[in-house]
C-alpha positions, 0 to 999 in steps of 0.5 A: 542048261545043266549046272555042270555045264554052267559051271564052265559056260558061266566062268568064261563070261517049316522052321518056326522052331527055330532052336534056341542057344547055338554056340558062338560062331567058328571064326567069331574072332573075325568081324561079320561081312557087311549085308550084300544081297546077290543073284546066282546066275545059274537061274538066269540061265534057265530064263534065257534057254526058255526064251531061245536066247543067249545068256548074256551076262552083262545084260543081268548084271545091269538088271540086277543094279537097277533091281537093288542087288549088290552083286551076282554070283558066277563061277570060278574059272579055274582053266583062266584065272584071268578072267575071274578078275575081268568078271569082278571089273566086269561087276564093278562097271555095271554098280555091282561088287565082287563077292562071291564065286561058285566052284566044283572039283573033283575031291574024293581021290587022293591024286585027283585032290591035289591037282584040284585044290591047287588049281581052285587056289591058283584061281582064287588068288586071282579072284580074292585080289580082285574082291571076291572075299567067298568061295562056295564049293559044291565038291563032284557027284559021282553016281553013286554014294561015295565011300566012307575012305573017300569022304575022309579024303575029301574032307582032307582036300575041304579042309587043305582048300579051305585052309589056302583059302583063308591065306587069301583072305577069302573063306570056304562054303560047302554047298550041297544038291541031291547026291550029298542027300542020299543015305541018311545025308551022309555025304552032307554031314561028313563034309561038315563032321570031319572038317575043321570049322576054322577052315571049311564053312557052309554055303547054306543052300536052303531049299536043296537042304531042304528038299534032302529031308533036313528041316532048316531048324535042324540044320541051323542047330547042327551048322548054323555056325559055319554059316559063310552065305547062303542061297535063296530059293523059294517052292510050294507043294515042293516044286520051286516058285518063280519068286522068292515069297511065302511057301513051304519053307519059313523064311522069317524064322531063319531070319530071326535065327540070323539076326538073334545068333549073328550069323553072316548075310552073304545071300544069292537069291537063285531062282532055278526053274524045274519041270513044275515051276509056273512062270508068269512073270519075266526073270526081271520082275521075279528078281526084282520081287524076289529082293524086295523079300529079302529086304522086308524079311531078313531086312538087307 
């Protein structure tokens, strides 16, 4: 299942460099998050596609509780607001708690922009009264690289949406894949360099940074301080592995990052599938297995 397409189906239901002496933290004023550790739905997804079965997602809330997880992160719906608080109850009943939301939205044109922003805010409201305290926000790809007039426009949209976010008492996360990657990761950094750190934060996707062609200890120094969560995701060789375990990325030495420079732990573990990916265990266990990682290595 294509993550375009999950955004919408889901809503319905080496860095042993580390660098030393970052600056404090943005919104160091405020108090660090307490330690949750999630799932990112969108792997468990690819699971069911495998087996020729449908997603359900109560089925995978229930799995992650008994796994050890304390919530699993779905998208915002934006066309039923509703239903972001149905899925919070919905999290609840099953031992798990609300904390974070993926969202898309187009943010590169200027019209387009302001009916986007107002319709992740409206939604969100919804979502943060129900406990959703993180919205990650992966803004549209459009084919090509966007220009330089219209990452200025979407940076004014991140920061408008990260600011409306705030009143809500929730905070922004800019997420990235590939496309943010291309031509010297311009898109990823202007995200970041023409923003307000106050208002837009980073939704740190590892793997996907990653793969960009940035090393995690660059990334850390850069924007380890908007640092609002995170996803885990582990590969070796470069093609992604079942579980999250040892591989091509260090994961202990960001954890010493996290736990030396006080960075917030939001973590959704996200075991997506590619072409390459061997699979010899069940979504179950490697989610299990995957937990189990990031309590003996980041220690939540």
């Amino acid at each position: 299942m294509p993550r375009r397409k999950f955004l919408h189906a889901s809503a319905a239901a080496g860095a042993a460099a580390i660098v030393q002496g970052a600056p404090a933290r943005a919104e160091d004023a405020a108090p660090l998050p307490k330690p949750r550790v999630g799932s990112q739905l969108y792997g468990w997804t690819q699971y069911y596609d495998r087996d020729k079965k449908k997603f359900d997602p109560v089925e995978v809330m229930s799995a992650l509780r008994d796994a050890g997880y304390d919530y699993a992160e779905g998208s915002l719906d934006t066309g039923t607001p509703a239903n972001n608080a149905q899925l919070a109850e919905t999290m609840k009943g099953k031992g798990l708690v609300p904390v974070c939301l993926y969202t898309g939205g187009r943010l590169h044109e200027e019209a387009k922009a302001k009916e986007t922003v107002a319709k992740v805010l409206s939604a969100a409201k919804v979502a943060g009264e129900s406990g959703f305290t993180v919205l990650n926000c992966n803004p549209d790809a459009i084919g090509r690289v966007k220009t330089d007039d219209e990452l200025k426009i979407q940076a004014a949209a991140l920061d408008q949406l990260g600011q409306g976010l705030l009143k809500l008492g929730m905070r922004l996360g800019v997420h990235n894949h590939t496309p943010e990657m291309q031509d010297g990761a311009k898109e990823f950094h202007a995200n970041f360099k023409l923003t307000d750190p106050k208002s837009v934060g980073f939704n740190y996707d590892v793997h996907w940074v990653f793969r960009g062609g940035i090393q995690p200890a660059d990334v850390l120094r850069d924007y380890g301080t908007r640092v609002v969560s995170w996803h885990l995701r582990q590969s070796r060789d470069k093609i992604w592995w079942e579980d999250l375990d040892t591989g091509d990325i260090d994961y202990a030495a960001i954890a010493a990052y996290v736990k030396e420079h006080k960075l917030p732990q939001i973590y959704s573990v996200e075991l997506a599938l590619e072409g390459g990916t061997k699979i010899t265990r069940s979504a179950v266990e490697n989610h299990r297995r995957s937990r189990e990682f990031v309590r003996q290595v980041f220690g939540v």
